[in-house]
C-alpha positions in Angstrom: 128.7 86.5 116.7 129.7 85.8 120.4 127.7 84.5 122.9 126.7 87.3 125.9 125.8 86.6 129.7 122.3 87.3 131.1 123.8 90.3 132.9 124.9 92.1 129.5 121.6 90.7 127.5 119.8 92.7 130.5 121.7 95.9 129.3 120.3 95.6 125.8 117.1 97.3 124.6 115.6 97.5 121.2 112.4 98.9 119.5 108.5 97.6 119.9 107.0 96.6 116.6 105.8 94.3 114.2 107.3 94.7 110.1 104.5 92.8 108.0 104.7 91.7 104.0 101.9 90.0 102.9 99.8 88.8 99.7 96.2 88.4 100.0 94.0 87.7 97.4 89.9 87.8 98.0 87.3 86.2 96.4 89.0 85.2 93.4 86.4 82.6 91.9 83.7 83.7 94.3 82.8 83.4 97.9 81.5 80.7 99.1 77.7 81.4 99.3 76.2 80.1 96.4 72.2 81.7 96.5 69.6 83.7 94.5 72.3 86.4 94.8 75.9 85.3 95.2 77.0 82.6 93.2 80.8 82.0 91.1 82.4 84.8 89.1 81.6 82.6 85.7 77.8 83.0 86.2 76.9 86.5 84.9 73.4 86.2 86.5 75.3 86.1 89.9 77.3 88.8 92.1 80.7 87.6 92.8 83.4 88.4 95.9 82.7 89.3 99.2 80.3 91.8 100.5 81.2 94.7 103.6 77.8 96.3 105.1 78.1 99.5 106.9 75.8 101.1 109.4 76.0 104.9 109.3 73.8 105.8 111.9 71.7 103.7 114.0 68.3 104.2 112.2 70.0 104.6 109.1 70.3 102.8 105.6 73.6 101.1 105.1 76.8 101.5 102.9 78.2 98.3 101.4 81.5 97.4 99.4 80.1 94.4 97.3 81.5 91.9 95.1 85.0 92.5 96.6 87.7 90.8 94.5 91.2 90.8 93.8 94.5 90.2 95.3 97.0 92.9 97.0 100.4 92.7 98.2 102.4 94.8 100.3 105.9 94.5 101.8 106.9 96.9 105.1 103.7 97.5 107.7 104.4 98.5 110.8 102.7 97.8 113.7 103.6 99.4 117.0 102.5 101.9 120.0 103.0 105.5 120.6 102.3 108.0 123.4 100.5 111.1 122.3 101.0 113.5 125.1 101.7 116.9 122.7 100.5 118.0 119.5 97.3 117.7 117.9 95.8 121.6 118.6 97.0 120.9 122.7 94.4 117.7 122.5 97.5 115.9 123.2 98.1 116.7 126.3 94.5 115.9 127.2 94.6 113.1 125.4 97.7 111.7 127.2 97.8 107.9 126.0 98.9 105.3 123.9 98.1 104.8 120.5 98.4 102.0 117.7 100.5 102.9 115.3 100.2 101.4 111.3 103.1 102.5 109.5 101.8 102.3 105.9 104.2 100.6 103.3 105.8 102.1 100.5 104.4 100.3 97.9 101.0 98.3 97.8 100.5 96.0 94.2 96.9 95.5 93.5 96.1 93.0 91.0 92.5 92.9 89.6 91.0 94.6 92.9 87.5 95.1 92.3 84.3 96.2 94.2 80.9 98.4 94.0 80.2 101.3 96.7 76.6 101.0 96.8 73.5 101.8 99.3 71.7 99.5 100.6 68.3 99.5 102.5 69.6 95.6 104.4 73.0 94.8 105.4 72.4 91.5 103.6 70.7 91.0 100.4 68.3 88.0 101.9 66.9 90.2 103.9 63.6 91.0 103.8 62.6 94.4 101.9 66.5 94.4 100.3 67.1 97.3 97.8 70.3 98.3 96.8 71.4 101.1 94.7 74.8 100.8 93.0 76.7 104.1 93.5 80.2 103.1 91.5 82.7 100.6 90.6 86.3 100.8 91.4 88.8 98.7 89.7 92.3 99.2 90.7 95.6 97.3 88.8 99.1 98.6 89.2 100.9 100.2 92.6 100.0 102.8 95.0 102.6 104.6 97.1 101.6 104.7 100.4 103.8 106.8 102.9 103.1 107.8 106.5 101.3 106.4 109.5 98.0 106.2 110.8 97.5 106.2 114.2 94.4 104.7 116.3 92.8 106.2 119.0 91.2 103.8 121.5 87.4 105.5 122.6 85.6 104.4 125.7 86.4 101.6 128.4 88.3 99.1 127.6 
């Protein structure tokens, strides 16, 4: 390695982006709101992990991922930008903008990953008139090969 002068640095250019690993695990005793309905993973009389509500359409009911558990890890995200001005049926060219770019990892380890797609008539299960309707349980264990990107269109002013 040699040491290079501000002039010759300016001459050098390189790539946007952000490469990611990670391990996340969620929930794995229990989250930590202890009520008449969320409680530790031991207590079978409780739902354990974390709970995502869902709003479909403004007057509607809600979809929720509940008692969300389980740890993941993943080695080589990508975060980054990209200009769509082609493609996409000619909306591209309409479209002409910038877009976050996720470029999804090779390989993602779950490890005990559970939750419950239910319905729910309440985002929160305190709420008054609460009914929720269990639709199914996923458990994942293993890896899942994940190739491509997904890109992120921005809608409306910023």
């Amino acid at each position: 390695m040699t040491q290079i002068s501000d002039d010759a640095m300016s001459d050098v250019s390189g790539q946007g982006g952000i490469y990611l690993s990670g391990d996340i695990s969620i929930n794995e005793l229990g989250g930590p709101v202890e009520n008449s309905y969320f409680g530790r993973c031991d207590d079978v009389t409780k739902k354990c992990g974390a709970r995502l509500a869902f709003r479909l359409k403004e007057t509607g009911g809600w979809m929720v991922l509940d008692e969300l558990r389980g740890s993941f890890a993943f080695e080589g995200l990508t975060l980054g930008t990209r200009t769509i001005d082609s493609g996409f049926g000619g909306d591209g060219v309409l479209f002409n903008g910038d877009v976050l770019e996720l470029g999804l990892p090779n390989i993602v380890r779950f490890d005990d990953v559970r939750f419950k797609i239910a319905a729910s008539s309440t985002p929160r299960p305190t709420d008054t008139g609460f009914q929720q309707t269990d639709i199914f349980t996923v458990e994942m264990q293993g890896d899942v090969i994940m190739e491509g990107n997904l890109l992120v269109f921005p809608a409306g002013n910023p």
